[in-house]
N, C-alpha and C positions, 0 to 999 in steps of 0.2 A: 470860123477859123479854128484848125485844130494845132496844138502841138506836139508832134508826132515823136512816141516812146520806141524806139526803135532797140534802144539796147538797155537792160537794168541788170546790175549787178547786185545779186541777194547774199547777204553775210547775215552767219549765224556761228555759233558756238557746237563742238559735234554735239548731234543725237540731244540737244534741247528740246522741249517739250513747245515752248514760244514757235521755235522756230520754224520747227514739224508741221505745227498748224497753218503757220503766215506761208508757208511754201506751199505746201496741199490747196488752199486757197489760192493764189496766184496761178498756177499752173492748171486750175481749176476753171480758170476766166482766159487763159491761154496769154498770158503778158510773156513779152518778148526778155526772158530770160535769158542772156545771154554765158552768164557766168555764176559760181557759185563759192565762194572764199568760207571757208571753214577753220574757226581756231581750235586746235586740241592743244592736246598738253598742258595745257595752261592749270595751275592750281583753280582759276576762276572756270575754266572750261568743264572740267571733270565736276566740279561740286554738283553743277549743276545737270550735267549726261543726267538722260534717263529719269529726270528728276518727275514726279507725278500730284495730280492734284485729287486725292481719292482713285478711283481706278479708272477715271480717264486716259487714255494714251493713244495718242495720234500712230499713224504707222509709222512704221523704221522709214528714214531717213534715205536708204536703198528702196525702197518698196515704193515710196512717192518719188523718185526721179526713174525708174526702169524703164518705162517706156518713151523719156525726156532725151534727147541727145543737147547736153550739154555741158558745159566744163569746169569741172570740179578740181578747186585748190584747196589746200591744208595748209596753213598758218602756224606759227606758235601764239603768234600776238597779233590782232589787225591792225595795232599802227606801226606794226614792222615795217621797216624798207622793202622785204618783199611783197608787201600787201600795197605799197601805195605803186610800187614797177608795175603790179597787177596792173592796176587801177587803171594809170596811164597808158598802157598798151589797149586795154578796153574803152577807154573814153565812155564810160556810160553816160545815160541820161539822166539816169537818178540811182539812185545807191537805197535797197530797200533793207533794213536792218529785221531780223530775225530772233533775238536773243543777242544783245553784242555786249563787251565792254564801252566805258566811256570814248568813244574814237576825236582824235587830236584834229588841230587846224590841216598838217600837211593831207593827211584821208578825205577830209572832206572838202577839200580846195580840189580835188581831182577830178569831180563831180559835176557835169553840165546844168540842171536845173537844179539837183539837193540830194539830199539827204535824208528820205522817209522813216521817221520811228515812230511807232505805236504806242503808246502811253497807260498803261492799266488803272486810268482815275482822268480824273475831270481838273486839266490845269484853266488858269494861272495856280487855283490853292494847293492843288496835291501834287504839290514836288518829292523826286526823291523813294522813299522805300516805303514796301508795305501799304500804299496806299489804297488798294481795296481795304483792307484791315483799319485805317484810321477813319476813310469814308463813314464803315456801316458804325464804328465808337463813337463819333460825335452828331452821328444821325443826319449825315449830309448825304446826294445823292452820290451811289457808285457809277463811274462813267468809264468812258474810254477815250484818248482823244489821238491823232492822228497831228504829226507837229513835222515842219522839218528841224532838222538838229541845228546847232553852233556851238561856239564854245561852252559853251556856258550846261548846267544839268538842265534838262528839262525846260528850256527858255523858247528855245525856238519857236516861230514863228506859225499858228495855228492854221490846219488846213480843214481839219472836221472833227465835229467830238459827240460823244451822245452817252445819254442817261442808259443804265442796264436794269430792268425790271427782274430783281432776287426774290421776289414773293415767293417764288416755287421753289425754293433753296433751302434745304436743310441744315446745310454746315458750310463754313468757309472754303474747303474745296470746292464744292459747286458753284456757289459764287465766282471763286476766279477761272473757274472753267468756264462760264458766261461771259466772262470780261475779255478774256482770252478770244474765244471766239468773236466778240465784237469787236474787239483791236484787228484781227485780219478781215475783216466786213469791212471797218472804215478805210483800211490803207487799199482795199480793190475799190471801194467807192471814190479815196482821194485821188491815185492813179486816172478813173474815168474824169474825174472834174477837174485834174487840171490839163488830160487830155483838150479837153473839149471847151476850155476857159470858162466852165461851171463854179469853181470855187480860185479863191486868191486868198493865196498865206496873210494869217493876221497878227499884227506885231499884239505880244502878249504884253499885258500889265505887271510888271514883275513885281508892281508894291503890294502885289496879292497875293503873292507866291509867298509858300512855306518849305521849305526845306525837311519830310519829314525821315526820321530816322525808322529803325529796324520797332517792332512795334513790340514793347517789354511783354515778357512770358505770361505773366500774370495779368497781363489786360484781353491773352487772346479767349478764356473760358467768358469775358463778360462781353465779346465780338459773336461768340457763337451763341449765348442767349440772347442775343438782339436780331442774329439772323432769323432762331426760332419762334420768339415771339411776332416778328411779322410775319414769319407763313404764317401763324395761329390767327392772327385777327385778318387774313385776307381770305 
């Protein structure tokens, strides 16, 4: 028995780096795309345009939809009232996030099975920021995990997640450009599994959850000799 993804509505931030990837992959695997919600303007939006990890960079944002016929909105904020009119005139299946702000109860009540976001770290522990950065500081593994959202940061409910092998990694940009690509690996792998009832959301253990903050300046030079001493001894 399958259940059938007929419509997904992808929101992302313009010309984020997240987003770029999660999209090129989707469209990659040919998911029924139906729409695309884009926030600009936003102080949170702009920070982030264009933003790069080393000289990674995914194609522009036009170059990966050209040959897509599908429907593109601009936002100022996606839990605006225009963003949830979208919503419901769409009725998606699932709502695949790209790069987004924290989005509210009314955005994601619009939503038939959920709410998909990609996770740069391995929860229940790596709540919150920077978590590639806190992973490799206290010598835990770097993952990526695949969750639907709810109120709450980072709480929802697990649909896949997996370990990223940095051995080859010279500097913390590399790293999260690994991570990055494994987060759009797991959300086209979640997509299939819960097409096909291969996987079922797992309620998280929240008393394991860490909430971690922005990761002090001074701790990122002893992140990058951690990365480098394990390329050296692999």
């Amino acid at each position: 028995m399958t259940n059938e993804i007929t419509k997904i509505v992808f929101m992302m931030s313009v010309e984020n780096m997240h987003g770029r990837e999660m999209l090129t992959w989707l469209l990659n695997f040919s998911f029924p795309i139906t729409a695309i919600i884009i926030e600009h303007k936003s102080k949170r939006a702009e920070r982030v345009r264009n933003a790069r990890y080393n000289e990674y960079n995914p194609k522009s944002f036009n170059e990966i939809i050209k040959n897509h016929s599908i429907k593109i909105h601009y936002v100022e904020n996606h839990n605006d009232e225009e963003t949830i009119s979208l919503l419901n005139n769409y009725k998606p299946d699932y709502i695949v996030l790209g790069g987004t702000r924290i989005l509210k109860d009314p955005i994601i009540n619009t939503v038939k099975f959920g709410v998909l976001n990609s996770h740069p770290a391995l929860l229940p522990k790596y709540q919150g920021l920077d978590c590639v950065s806190w992973s490799i500081l206290n010598g835990d593994p770097v993952g990526a995990t695949v969750h639907l959202i709810d109120a709450g940061i980072d709480s929802g409910p697990i649909i896949l997640q997996d370990n990223v092998d940095y051995s080859d990694c010279s500097n913390l940009g590399e790293v999260r450009v690994k991570v990055m690509k494994k987060c759009a690996e797991l959300v086209v792998k979640s997509l299939i599994g819960l097409k096909f009832n291969t996987l079922k959301p797992i309620i998280q253990n929240l008393s394991l959850g860490i909430n971690h903050t922005s990761l002090p300046l001074e701790k990122l030079e002893l992140v990058e000799r951690k990365i480098l001493e394990q390329k050296k001894n692999n």
